[in-house]
DORO-449089 format. One line per 8 residues: number of its first residue (from 1); their letters; for each residue z, y, x of N, C-alpha, C, O. Coordinates in steps of 0.1 Angstrom, whole numbers, m for minus. Atoms other than C-alpha are relative to their C-alpha. Layout:
N
NUM = a = Z Y X Z Y X Z Y X Z Y X | ...
# end
This chain:
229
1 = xxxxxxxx = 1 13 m7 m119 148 m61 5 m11 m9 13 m10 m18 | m2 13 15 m121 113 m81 11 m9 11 9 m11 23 | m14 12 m5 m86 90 m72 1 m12 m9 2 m14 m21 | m1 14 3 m87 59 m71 13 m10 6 13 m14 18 | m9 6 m1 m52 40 m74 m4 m16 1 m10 m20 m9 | 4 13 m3 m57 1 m60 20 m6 m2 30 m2 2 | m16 10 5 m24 m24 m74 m2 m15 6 m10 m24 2 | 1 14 m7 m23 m53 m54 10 m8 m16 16 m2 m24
9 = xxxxxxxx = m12 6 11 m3 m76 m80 3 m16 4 m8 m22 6 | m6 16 5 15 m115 m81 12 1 m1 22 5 5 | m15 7 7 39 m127 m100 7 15 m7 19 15 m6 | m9 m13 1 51 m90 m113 2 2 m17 3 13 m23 | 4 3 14 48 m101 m150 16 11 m5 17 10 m17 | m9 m5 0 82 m78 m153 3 12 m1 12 18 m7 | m2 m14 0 73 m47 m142 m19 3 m2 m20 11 m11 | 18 2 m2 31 m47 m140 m1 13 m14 m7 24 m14
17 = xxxxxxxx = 4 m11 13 32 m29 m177 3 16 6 m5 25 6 | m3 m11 m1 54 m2 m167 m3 7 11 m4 19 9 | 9 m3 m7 39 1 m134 m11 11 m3 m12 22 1 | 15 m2 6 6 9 m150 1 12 m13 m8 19 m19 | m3 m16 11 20 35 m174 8 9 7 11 19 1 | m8 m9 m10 39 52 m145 m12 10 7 m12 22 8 | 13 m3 m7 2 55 m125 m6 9 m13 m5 21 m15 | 6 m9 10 m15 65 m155 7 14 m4 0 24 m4
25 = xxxxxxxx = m8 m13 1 12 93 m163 m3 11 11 m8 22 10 | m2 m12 m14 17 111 m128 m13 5 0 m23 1 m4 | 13 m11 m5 m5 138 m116 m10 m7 15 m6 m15 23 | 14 0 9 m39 137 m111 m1 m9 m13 m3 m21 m11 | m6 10 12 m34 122 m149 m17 m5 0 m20 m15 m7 | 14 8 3 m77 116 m145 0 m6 15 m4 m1 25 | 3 8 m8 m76 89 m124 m4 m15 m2 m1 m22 m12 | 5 15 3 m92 54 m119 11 m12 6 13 m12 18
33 = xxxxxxxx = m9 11 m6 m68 24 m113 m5 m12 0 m13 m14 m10 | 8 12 m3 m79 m10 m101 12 m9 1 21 m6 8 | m9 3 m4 m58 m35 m106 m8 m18 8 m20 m22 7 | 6 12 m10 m63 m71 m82 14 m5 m5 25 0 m6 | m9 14 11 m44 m103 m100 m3 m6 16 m14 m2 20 | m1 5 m7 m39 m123 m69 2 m14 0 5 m21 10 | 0 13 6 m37 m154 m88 15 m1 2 21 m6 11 | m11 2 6 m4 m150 m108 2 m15 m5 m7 m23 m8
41 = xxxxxxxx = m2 11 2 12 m179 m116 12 2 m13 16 m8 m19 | m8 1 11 39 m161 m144 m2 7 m14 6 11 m23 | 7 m8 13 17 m147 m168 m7 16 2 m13 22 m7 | 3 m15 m3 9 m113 m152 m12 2 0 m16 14 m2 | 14 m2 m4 m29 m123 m146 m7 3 m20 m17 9 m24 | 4 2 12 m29 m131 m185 m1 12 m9 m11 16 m15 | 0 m13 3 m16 m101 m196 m9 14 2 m13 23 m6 | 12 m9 m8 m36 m80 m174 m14 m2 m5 m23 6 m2
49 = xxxxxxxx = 17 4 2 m69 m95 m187 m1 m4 m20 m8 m11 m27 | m1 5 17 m55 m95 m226 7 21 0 1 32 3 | m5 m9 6 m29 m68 m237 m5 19 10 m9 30 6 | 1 m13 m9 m31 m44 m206 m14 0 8 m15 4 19 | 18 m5 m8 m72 m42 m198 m2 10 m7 m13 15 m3 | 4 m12 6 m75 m13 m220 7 13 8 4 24 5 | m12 m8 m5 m47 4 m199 m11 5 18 m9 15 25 | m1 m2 m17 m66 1 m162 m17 1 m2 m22 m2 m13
57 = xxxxxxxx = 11 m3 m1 m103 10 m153 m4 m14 7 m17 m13 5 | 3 8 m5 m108 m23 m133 7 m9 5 18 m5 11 | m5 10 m1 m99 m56 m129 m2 m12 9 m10 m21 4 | 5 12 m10 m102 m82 m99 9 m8 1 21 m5 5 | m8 18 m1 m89 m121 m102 m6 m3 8 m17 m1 10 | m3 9 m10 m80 m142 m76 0 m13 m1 11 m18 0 | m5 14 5 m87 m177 m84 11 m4 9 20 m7 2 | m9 6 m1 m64 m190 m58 10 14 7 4 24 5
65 = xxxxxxxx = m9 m8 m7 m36 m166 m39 m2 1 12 0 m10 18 | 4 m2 m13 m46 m151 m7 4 11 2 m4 18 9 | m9 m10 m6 m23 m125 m2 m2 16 1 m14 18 m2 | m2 m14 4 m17 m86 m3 m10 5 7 m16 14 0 | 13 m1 m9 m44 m82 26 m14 m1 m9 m23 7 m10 | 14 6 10 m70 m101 2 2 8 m8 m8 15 m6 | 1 m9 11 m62 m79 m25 m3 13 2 m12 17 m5 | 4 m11 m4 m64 m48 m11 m17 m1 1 m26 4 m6
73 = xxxxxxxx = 15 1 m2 m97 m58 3 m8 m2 m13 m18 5 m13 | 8 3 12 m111 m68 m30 3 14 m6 m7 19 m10 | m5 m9 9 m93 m38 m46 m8 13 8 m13 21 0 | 8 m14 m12 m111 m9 m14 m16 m7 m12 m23 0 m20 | 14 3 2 m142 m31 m27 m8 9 m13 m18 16 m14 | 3 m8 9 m139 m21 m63 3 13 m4 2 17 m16 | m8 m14 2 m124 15 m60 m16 12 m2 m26 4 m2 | 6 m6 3 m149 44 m66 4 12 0 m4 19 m6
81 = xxxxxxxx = m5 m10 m4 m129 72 m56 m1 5 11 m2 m2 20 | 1 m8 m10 m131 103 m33 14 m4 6 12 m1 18 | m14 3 m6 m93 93 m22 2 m15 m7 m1 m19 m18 | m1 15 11 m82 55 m28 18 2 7 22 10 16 | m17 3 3 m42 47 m30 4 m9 m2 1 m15 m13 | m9 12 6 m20 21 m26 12 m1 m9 22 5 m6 | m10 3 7 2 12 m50 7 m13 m3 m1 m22 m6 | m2 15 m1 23 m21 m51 3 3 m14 2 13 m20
89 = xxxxxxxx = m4 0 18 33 m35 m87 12 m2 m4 14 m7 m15 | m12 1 4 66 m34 m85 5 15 m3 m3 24 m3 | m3 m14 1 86 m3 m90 9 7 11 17 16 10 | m6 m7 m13 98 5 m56 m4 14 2 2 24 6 | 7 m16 m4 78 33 m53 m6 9 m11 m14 3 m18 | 3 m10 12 73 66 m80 m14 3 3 m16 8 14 | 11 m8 2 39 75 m88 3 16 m4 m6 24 m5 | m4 m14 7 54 107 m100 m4 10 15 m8 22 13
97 = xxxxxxxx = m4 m6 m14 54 118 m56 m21 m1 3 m27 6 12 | 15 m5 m2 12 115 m59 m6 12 4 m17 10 10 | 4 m10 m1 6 151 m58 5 2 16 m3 5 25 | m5 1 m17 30 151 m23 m14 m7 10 m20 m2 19 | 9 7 m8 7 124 m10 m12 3 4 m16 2 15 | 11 m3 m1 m24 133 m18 m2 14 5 m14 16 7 | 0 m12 0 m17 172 m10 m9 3 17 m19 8 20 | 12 2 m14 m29 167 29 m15 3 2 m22 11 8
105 = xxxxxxxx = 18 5 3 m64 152 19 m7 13 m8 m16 21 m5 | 11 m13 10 m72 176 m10 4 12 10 m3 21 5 | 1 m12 m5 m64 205 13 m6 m4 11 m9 7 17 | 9 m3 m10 m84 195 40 4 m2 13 m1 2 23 | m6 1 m18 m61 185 68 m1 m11 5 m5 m12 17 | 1 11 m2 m60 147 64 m10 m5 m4 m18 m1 m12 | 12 9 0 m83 118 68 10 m8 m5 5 m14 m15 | m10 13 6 m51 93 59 16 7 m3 20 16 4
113 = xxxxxxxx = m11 m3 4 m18 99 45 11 m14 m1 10 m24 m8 | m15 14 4 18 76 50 9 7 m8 11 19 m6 | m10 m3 12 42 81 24 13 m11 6 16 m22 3 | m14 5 m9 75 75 50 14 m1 m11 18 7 m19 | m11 m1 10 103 63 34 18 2 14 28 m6 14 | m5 m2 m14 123 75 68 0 11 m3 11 14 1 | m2 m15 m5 117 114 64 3 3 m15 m1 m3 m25 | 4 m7 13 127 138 40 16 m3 m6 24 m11 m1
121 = xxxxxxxx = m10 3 10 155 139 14 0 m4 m17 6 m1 m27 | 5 9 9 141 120 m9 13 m12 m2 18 m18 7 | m14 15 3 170 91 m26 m10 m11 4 m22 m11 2 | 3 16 m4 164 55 m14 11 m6 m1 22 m3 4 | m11 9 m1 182 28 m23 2 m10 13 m7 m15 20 | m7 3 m13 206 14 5 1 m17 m2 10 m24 m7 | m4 16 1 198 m24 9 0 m8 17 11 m10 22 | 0 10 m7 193 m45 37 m1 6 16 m12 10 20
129 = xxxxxxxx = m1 m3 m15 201 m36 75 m5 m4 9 m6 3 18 | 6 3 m11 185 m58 96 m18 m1 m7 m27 m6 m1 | 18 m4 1 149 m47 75 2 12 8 m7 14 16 | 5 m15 m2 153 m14 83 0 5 13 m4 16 16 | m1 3 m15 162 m26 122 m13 m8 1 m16 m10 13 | 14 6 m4 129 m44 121 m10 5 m7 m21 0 m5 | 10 m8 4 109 m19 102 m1 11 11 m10 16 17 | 3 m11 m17 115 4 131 m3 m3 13 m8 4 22
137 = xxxxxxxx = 9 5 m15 108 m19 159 m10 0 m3 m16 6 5 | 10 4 1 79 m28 143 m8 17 4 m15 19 14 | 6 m15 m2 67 11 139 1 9 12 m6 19 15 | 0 m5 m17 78 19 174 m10 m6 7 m19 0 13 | 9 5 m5 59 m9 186 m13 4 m2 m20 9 7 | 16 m6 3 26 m1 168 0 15 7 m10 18 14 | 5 m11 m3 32 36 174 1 m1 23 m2 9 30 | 1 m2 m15 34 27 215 m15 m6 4 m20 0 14
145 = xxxxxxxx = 9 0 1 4 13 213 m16 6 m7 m28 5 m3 | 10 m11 2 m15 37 189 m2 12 7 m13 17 10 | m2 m13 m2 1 67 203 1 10 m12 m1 22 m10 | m1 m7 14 7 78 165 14 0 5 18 m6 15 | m12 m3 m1 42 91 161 3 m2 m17 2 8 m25 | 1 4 12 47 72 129 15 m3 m6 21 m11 1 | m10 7 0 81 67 112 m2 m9 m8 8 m16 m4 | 5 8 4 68 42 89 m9 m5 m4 m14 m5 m16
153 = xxxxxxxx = 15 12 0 41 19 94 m1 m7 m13 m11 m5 m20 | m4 12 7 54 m6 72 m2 3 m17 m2 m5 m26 | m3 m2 15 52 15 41 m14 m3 m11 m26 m2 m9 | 10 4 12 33 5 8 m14 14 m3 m26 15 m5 | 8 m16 m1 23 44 6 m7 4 6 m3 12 14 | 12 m8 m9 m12 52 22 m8 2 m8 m12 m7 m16 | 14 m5 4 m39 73 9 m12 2 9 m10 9 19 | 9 0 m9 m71 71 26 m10 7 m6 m11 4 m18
161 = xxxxxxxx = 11 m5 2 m103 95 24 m11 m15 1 m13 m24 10 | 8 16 m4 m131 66 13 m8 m1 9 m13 m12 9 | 5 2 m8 m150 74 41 10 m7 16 2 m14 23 | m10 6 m3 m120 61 63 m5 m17 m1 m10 m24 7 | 0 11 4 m121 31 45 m18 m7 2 m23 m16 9 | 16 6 m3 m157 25 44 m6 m6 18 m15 m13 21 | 2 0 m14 m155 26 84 9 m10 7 10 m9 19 | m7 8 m4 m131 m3 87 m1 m13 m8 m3 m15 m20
169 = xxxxxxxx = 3 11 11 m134 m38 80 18 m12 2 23 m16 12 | m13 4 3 m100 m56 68 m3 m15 0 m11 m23 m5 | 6 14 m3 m95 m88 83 12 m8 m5 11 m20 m7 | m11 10 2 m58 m99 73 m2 3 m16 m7 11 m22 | m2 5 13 m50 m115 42 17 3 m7 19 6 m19 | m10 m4 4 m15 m110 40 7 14 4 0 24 4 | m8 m14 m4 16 m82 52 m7 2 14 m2 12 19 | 6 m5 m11 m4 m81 85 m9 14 m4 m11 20 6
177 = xxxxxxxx = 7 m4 6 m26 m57 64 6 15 7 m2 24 9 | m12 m14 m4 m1 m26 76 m7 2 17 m16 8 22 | 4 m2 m18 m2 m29 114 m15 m2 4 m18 4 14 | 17 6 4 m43 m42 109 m5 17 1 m10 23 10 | 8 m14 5 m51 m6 94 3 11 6 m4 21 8 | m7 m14 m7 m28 18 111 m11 m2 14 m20 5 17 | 13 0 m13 m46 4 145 m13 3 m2 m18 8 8 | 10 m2 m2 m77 7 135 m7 17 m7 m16 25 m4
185 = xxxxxxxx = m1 m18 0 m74 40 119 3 7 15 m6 15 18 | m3 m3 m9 m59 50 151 m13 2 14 m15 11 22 | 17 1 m10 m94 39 173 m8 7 m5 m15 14 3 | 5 m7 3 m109 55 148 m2 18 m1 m11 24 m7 | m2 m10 m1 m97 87 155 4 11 m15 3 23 m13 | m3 m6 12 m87 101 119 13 6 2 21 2 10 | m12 m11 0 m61 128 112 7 m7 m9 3 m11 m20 | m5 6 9 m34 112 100 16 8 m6 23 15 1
193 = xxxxxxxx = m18 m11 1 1 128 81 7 m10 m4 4 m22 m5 | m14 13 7 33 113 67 4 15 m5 3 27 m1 | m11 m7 6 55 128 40 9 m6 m5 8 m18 m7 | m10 9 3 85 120 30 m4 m3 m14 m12 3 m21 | 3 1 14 90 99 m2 16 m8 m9 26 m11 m2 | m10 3 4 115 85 m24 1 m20 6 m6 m23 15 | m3 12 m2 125 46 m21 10 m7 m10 21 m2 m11 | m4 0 7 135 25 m47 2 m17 4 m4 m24 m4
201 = xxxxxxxx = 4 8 m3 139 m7 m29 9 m13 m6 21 m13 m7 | m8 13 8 147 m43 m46 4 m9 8 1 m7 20 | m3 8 m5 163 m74 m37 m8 m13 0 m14 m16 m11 | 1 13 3 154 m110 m29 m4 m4 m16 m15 m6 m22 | 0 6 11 164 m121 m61 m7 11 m16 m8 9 m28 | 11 m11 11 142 m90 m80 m10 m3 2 m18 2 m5 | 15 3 0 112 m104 m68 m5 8 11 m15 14 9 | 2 m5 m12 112 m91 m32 m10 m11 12 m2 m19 17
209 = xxxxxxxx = 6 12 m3 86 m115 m13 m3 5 15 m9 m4 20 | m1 m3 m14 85 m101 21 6 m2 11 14 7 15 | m13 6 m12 102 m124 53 m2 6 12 m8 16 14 | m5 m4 m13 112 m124 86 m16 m9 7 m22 m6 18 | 19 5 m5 74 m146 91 m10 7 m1 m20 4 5 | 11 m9 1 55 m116 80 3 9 14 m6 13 22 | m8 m11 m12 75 m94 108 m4 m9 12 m6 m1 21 | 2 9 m9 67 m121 132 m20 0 2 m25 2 12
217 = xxxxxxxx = 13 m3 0 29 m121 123 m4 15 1 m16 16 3 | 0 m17 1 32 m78 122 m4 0 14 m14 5 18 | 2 0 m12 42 m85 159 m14 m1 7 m20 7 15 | 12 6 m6 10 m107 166 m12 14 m2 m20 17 7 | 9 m7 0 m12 m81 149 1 15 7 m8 22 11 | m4 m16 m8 3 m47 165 m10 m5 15 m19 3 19 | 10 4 m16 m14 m66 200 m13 0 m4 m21 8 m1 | 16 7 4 m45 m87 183 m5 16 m2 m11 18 8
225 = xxxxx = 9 m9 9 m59 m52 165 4 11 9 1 19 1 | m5 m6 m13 m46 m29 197 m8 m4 9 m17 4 12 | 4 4 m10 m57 m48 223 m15 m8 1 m24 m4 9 | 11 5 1 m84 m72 213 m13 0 m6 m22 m8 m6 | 12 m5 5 m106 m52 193 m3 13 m6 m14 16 m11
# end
């Protein structure tokens, strides 16, 4: 099976190299990586389309910034793989745990895979308490309305069979992009797994861009993409 890793990216001018030599390393080592520039603003788009385009199989710019939703979507667009994968561009999460994720799919059990940073004995770094009280309401909520039994919605970690993806059309632009896809996977009836995975999670001041307004729009879409369509 051909894998296709999708890198949402802005502003990651920091870690984006090492990123992209982490992906390229881990198992399956033949794989295709896509990366989506989201219209950087600290040099990361420049780099990406200079030093490090010989490093990634595909490249999509963002003239203006329209959020991790938009990128994804542009990044599903250009992917070409029998499995596509999220990857953010920071280094919260090990590509080294790919063979875990993908092990589901290539064996034939899953249609989608979450990579929970909730199960398992996997290390995670211990930061911030009232996320990880609102990463769980949020994942209760969605899961009372999918009826998935999900311990993390929220996570960066999904692998999807492209036929999956090909059967959904992505309407948010930003972190609504999470609760968007889980529901509609969920209507769509796909087998979905979780494994545990490690967690490597940064601060604010590391270039953490995720508020208490995405969790608030999460809410809105757990109903909108549930209820209204």
């Amino acid at each position: 099976m051909k894998i296709s890793v999708v890198i949402p990216c802005y502003n990651e001018v920091d870690t984006i190299e090492r990123i992209i030599a982490a992906v390229r390393a881990a198992e399956p080592t033949d794989k295709e990586i896509i990366v989506v520039d989201d219209a950087s603003t600290d040099g990361s788009g420049e780099r990406l389309a200079g030093e490090l385009r010989a490093r990634i199989d595909g490249l999509v710019r963002h003239p203006v910034n329209r959020g991790k939703g938009a990128a994804l979507r542009s990044g599903f667009e250009a992917a070409t793989g029998d499995i596509v994968l999220v990857q953010d561009a920071d280094l919260e999460y090990d590509p080294s745990e790919y063979p875990r994720l993908l092990a589901p799919i290539i064996d034939g059990h899953a249609d989608v895979v979450y990579g929970s940073r909730f199960m398992g004995a996997a290390p995670h770094r211990v930061l911030y308490f009232w996320h990880r009280v609102g990463n769980g309401f949020l994942t209760l909520l969605s899961n009372m309305f999918t009826n998935l039994n999900l311990t993390d919605m929220e996570t960066c970690y999904k692998a999807f069979r492209r036929e999956v993806l090909r059967s959904i059309r992505i309407e948010e632009d930003r972190f609504g992009f999470e609760p968007e896809i889980t529901a509609k996977v969920a209507r769509g009836g796909w087998r979905v797994y979780e494994v545990g995975i490690s967690y490597f999670g940064r601060t604010y001041a590391e270039g953490k861009k995720i508020g208490y307004k995405d969790g608030f729009r999460a809410i809105w879409c757990i109903v909108k993409y549930n209820l209204f369509r």
